[in-house]
C-alpha positions as CSV (number, residue, x, y, z in Angstrom):
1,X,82.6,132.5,74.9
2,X,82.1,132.8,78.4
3,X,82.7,129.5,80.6
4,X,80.1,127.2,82.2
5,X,79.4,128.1,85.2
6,X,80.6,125.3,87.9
7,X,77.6,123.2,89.4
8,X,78.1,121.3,92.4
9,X,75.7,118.7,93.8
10,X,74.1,119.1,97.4
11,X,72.4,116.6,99.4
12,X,69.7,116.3,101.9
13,X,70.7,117.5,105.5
14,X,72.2,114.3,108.0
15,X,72.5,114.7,111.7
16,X,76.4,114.7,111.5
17,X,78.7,115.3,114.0
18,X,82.2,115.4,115.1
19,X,84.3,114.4,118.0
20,X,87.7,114.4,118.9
21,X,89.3,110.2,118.7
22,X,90.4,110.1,121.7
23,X,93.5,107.7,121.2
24,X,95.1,109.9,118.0
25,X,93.4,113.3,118.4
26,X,91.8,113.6,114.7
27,X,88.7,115.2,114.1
28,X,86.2,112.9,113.4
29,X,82.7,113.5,111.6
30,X,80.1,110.6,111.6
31,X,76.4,110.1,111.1
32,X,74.9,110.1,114.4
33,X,72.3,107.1,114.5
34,X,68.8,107.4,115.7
35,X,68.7,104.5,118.3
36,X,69.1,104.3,122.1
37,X,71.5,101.4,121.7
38,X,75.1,102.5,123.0
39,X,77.8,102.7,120.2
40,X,81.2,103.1,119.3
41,X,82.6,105.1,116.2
42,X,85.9,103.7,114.4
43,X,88.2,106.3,113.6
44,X,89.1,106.7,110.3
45,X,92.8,107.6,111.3
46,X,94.2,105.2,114.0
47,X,91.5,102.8,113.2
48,X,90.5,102.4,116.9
49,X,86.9,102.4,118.3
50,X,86.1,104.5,121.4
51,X,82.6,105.8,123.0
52,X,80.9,109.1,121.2
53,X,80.1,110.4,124.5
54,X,83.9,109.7,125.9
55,X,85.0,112.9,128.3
56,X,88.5,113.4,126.9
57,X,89.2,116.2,129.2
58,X,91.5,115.1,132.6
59,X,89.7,114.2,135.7
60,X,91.3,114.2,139.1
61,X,91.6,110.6,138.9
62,X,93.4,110.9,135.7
63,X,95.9,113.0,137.8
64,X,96.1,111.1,140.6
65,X,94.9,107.5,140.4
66,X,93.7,105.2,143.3
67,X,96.5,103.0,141.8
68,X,100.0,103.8,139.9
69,X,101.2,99.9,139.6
70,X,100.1,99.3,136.4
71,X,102.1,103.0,135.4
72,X,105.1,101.8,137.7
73,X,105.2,98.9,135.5
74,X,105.4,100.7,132.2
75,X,107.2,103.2,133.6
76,X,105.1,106.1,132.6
77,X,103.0,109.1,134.7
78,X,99.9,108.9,135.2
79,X,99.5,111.4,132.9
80,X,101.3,109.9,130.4
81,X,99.9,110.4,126.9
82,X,98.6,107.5,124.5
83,X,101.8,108.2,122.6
84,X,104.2,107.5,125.6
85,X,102.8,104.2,127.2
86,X,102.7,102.7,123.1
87,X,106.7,103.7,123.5
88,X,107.4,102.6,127.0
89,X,105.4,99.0,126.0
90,X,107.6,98.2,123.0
91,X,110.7,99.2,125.3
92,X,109.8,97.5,128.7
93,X,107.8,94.3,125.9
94,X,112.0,94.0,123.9
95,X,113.5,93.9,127.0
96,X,111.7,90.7,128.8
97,X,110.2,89.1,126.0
98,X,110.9,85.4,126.7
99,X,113.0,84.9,123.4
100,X,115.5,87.0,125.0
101,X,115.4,85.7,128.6
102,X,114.8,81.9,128.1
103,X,114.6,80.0,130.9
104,X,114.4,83.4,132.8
105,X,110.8,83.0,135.4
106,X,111.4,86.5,136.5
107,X,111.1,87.7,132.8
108,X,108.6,85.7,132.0
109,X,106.7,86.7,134.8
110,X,107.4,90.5,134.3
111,X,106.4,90.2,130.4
112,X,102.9,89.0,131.5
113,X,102.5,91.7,133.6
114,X,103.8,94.6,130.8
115,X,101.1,93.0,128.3
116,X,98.0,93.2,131.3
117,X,99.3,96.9,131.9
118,X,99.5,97.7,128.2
119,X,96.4,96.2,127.7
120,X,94.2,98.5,130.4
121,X,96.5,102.1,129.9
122,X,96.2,101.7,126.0
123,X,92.3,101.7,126.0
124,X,91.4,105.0,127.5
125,X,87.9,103.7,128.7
126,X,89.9,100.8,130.4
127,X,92.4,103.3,131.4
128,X,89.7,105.7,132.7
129,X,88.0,102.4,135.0
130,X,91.8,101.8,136.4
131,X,92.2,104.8,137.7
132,X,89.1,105.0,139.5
133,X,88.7,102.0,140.7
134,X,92.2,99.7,140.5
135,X,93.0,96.7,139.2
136,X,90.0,95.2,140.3
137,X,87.5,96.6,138.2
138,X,89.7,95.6,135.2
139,X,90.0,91.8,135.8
140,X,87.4,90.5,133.7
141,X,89.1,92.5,130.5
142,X,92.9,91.2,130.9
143,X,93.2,88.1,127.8
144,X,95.4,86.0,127.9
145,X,99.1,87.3,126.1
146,X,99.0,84.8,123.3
147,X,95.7,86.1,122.4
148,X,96.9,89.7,123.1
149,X,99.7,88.7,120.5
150,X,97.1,86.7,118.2
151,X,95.5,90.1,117.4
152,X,98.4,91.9,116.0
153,X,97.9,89.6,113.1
154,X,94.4,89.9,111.4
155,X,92.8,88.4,114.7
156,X,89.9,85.5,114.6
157,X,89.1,87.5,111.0
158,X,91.4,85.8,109.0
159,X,90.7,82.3,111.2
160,X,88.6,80.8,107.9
161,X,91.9,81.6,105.6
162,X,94.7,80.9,107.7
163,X,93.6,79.1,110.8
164,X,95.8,79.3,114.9
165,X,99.2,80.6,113.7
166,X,101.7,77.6,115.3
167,X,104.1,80.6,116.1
168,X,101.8,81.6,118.6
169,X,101.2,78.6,119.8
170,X,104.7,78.2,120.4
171,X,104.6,82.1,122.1
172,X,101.7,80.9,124.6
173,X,103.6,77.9,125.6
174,X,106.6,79.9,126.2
175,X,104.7,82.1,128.6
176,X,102.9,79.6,130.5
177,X,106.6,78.3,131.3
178,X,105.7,74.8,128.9
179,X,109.2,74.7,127.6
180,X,111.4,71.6,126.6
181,X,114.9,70.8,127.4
182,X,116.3,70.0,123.5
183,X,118.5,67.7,124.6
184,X,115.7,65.2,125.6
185,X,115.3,63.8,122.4
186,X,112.5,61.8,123.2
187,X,110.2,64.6,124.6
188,X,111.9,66.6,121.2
189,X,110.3,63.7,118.9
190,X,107.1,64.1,120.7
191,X,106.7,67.8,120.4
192,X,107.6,67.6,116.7
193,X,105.0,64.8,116.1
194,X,102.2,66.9,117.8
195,X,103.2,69.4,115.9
196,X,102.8,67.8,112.8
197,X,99.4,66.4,113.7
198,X,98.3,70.2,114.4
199,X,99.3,70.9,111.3
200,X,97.4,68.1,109.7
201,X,94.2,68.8,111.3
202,X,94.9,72.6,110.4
203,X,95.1,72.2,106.9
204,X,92.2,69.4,106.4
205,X,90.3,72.3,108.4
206,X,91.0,75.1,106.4
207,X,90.7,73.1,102.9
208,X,87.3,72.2,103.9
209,X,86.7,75.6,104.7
210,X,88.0,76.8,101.4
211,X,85.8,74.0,99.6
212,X,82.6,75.2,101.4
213,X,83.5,78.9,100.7
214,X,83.6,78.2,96.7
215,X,81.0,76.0,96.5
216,X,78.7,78.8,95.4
217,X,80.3,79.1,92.5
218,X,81.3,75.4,91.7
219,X,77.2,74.1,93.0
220,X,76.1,77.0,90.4
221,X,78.1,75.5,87.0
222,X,77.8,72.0,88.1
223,X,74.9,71.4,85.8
224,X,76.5,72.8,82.6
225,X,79.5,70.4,83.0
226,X,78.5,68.0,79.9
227,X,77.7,71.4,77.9
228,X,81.2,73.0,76.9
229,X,79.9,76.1,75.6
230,X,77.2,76.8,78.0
231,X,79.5,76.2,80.7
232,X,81.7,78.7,79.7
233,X,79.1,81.3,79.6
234,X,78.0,80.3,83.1
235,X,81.4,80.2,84.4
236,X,81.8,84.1,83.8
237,X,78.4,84.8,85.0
238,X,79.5,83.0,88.4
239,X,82.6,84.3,88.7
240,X,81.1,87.9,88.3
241,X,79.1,87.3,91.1
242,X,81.3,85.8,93.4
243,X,84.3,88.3,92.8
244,X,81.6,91.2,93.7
245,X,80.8,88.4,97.0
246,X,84.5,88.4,97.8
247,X,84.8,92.5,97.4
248,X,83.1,93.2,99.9
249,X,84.6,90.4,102.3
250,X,88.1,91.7,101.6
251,X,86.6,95.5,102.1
252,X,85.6,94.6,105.7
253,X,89.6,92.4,106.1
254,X,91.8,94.9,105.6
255,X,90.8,97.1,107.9
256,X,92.3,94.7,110.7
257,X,95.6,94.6,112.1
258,X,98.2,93.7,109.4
259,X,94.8,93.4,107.1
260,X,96.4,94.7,103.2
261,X,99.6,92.6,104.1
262,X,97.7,89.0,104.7
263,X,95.4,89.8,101.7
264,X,98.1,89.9,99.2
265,X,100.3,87.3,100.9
266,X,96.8,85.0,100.8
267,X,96.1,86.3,97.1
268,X,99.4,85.6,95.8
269,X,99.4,82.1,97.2
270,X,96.0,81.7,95.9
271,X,96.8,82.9,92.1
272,X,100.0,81.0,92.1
273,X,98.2,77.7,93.0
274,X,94.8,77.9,91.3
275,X,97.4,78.7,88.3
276,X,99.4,75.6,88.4
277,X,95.9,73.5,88.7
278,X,94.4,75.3,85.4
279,X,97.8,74.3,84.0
280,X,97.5,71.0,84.8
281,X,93.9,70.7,83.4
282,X,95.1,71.8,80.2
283,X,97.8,69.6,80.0
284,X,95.5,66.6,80.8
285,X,92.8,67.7,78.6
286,X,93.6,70.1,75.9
287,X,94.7,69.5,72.4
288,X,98.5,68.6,72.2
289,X,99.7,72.5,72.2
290,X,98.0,72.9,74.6
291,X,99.1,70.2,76.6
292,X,102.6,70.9,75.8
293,X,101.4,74.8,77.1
294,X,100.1,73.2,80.0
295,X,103.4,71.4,81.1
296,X,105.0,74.1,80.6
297,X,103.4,76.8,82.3
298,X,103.6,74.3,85.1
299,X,106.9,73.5,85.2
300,X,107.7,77.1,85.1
301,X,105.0,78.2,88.1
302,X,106.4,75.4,90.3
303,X,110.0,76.6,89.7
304,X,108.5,80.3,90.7
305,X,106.5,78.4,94.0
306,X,109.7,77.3,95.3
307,X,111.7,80.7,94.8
308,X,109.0,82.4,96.4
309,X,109.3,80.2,99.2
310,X,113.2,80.5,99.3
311,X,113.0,83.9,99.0
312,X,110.7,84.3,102.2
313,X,112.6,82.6,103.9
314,X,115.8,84.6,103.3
315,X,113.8,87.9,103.9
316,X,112.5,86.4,107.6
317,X,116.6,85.4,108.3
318,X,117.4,88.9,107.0
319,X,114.9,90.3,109.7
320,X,115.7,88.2,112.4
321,X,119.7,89.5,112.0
322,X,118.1,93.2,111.6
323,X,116.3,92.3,114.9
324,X,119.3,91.2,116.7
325,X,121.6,93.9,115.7
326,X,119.1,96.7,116.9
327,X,119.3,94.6,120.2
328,X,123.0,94.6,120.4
329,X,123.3,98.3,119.7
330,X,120.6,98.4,122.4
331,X,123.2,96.9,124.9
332,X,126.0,98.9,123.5
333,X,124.8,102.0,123.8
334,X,123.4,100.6,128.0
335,X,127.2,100.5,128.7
336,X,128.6,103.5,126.9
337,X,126.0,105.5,129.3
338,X,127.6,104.1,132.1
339,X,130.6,105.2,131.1
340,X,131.8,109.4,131.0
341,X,131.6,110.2,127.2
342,X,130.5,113.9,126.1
343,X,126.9,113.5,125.6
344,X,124.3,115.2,128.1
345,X,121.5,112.9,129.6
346,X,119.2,114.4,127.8
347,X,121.1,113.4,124.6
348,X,121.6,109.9,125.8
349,X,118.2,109.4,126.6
350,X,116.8,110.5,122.8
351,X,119.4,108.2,121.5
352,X,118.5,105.3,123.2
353,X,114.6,106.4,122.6
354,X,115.3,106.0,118.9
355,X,117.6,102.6,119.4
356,X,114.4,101.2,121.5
357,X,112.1,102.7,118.3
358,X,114.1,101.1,115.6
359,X,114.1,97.7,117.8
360,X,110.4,97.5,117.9
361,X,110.2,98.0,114.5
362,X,112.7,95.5,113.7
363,X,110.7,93.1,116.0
364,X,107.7,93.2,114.6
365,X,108.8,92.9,111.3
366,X,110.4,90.1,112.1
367,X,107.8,88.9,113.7
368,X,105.7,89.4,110.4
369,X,108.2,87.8,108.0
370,X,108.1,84.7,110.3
371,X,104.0,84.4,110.6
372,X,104.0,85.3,106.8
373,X,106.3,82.3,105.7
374,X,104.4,79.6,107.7
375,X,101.3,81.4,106.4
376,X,101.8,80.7,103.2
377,X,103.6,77.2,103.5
378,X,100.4,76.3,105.1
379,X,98.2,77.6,102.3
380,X,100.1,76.1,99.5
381,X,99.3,72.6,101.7
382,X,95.6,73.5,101.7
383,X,95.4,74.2,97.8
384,X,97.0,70.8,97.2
385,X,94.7,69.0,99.1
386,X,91.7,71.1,97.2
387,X,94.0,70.5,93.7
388,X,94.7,67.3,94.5
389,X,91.5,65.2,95.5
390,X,91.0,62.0,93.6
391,X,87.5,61.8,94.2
392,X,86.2,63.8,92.4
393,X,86.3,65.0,88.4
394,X,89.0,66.8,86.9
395,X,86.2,69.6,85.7
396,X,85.3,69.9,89.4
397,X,89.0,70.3,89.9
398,X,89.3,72.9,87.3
399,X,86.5,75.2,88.5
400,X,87.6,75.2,91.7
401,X,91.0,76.3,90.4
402,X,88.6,79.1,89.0
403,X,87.1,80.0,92.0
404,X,90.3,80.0,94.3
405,X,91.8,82.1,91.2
406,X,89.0,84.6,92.1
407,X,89.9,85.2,95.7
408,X,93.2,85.7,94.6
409,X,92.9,88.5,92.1
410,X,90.2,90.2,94.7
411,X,92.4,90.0,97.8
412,X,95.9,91.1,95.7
413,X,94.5,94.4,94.7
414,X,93.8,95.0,98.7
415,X,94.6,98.8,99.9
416,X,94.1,101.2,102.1
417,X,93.9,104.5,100.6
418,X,94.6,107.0,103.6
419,X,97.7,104.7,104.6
420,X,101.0,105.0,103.0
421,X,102.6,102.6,106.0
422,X,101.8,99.8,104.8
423,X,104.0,96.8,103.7
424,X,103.9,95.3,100.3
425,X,103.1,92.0,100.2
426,X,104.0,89.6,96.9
């Protein structure tokens, strides 16, 4: 019996075309839209936008700037690639980032101007306008470094969900030279205290915004609260609904900076929480195995809240000593090339290339497992407050348990299918 013969679909002919991304150098093919508006295309590699109609090829500019400070500053030729002035950032951004030079102007001073110099030479349309024109043409696009920082971590995106990170609060303050001698206790107690007021106001922020986000589902069963059995069938109608609402939110999330990562770390918090709350509702409402269920289950998620919290806080210690031994074999390996041992300069110089590699690494991570612990302490605050509230019915309670629970299980199944660097999150 002879075999079917394969049959492949075909569609209608699209005005496609492909460019080179600028920044990583993958082919990219897109659907070319039929408007006079100007428009960027987001590569589906680096995940960068840049300008269809961008001349990748070298100018004489390109060669030979007007200007060379902002490559003086990084270190790097002016015909440095993409590549090289990412590398000679995270070296030149390790070696006077404030942490390590407290109380160190010069350093602090020097940092700012690595971050406005990173900021211009890693956009190549920037970059292009710099080295026509100079700094000056430039000076509306530098942000501010906290900001700069800000966006390494989901950006205003995630603002709804997590709110201003205090970490970078604290960074911004530390570059604007706002620092506090500890051993004045009383300007000590007063930092803490406006600390703890920003956090306050942060979570009754975000918990309202949490509330108003589920309210389409808890406003659409309100009316079938009396009716056990209708409510039930609402309740999965609603959900239905509002998980394929949340799809699509998450869809567009995870494509920022750190995107996958703060969708699980949000989802896990989420599920743990809206968890212990549908525990509790049982316990206070079910039939007595179900109550005893209830406590249980409760007892038992609590117990697993406060590992997870211990345990995130070990893994963001364990960075932080990962962080400073890179640093230290950093300094090491400065003063052994001072010294005569058998090694080339060229051989020195990859070595310390990949010491300087591993170090930025080891930052950032570190700098994730920090942001990711006081993201989720804050978030188990919000779902408190939401769990918590005395003013209303425990049903109301209950579905918004539901509704939370939802975000959750949508934003722990976050991916990205073409990358295989991501971190995984709880």
């Amino acid at each position: 019996m002879a075999a079917e013969e394969l049959v492949i679909e075909s569609r209608r002919p699209q005005n496609t075309k492909i460019v080179k991304c600028p920044i990583c150098g993958s082919s990219v093919e897109y659907i070319q839209p039929e408007t006079t508006q100007s428009y960027k295309i987001k590569c589906y590699n680096c995940l960068n936008e840049f300008s269809p109609n961008q001349d990748n090829s070298k100018t004489r500019e390109d060669e030979k700037p007007c200007e060379t400070e902002y490559y003086d500053i990084l270190g790097v030729s002016p015909t440095a690639t993409q590549e090289e002035i990412k590398k000679a950032y995270r070296k030149m951004a390790l070696k006077y980032h404030p942490d390590k030079n407290p109380d160190n102007k010069e350093a602090e001073e020097m940092f700012k101007k690595i971050s406005e110099a990173y900021q211009i030479l890693s956009d190549p349309e920037k970059r292009s306008k710099y080295n026509k024109y100079g700094k000056s043409d430039n000076s509306e696009n530098i942000i501010d470094p906290g900001e700069f920082f800000k966006q390494q971590f989901g950006g205003d995106r995630f603002n709804d969900y997590i709110g201003d990170l205090m970490l970078l609060g604290e960074f911004t303050e530390a570059m604007n030279g706002e620092t506090i001698d500890p051993n004045n206790q009383e300007e000590m107690e007063k930092m803490r205290k406006e600390k703890r007021e920003k956090q306050e106001k942060r979570v009754n922020e975000l918990s309202e915004k949490l509330k108003k986000k589920i309210e389409i589902h808890t406003e659409y069963v309100r009316p079938y609260f009396n009716n056990a059995n209708e409510l039930k069938e609402k309740e999965k109608e609603s959900l239905t609904n509002f998980k394929a609402i949340i799809n699509i939110e998450a869809d567009e999330l995870k494509y920022e900076s750190y995107g996958v990562e703060l969708l699980r770390s949000i989802g896990y918090i989420y599920r743990l929480k809206a968890n212990q709350a549908l525990y509790q509702y049982r316990a206070e409402n079910g039939a007595i195995h179900k109550k005893i269920f209830g406590y249980t289950n409760k007892f038992t998620s609590k117990m697993k809240e406060k590992g997870h919290v211990l345990s995130e806080a070990v893994n963001t210690y364990k960075s932080a000593l990962e962080l400073q031994n890179s640093l230290e074999k950093i300094k090491l390996q400065d003063k052994m090339n001072d010294l005569k041992i058998n090694m080339t300069e060229e051989e020195k110089r990859k070595l310390m290339d990949q010491l300087e590699q591993e170090a930025s690494i080891k930052g950032m991570d570190a700098l994730w497992q920090t942001s990711k612990l006081e993201i989720e302490s804050t978030l188990i605050e919000v779902c408190d407050k939401l769990f918590s509230d005395t003013t209303v019915a425990s049903i109301e309670i209950k579905e918004r348990a539901k509704a939370i629970l939802a975000i959750g299980e949508v934003f722990s199944k976050a991916e990205l299918i073409q990358s295989t660097a991501s971190n995984t999150t709880s």
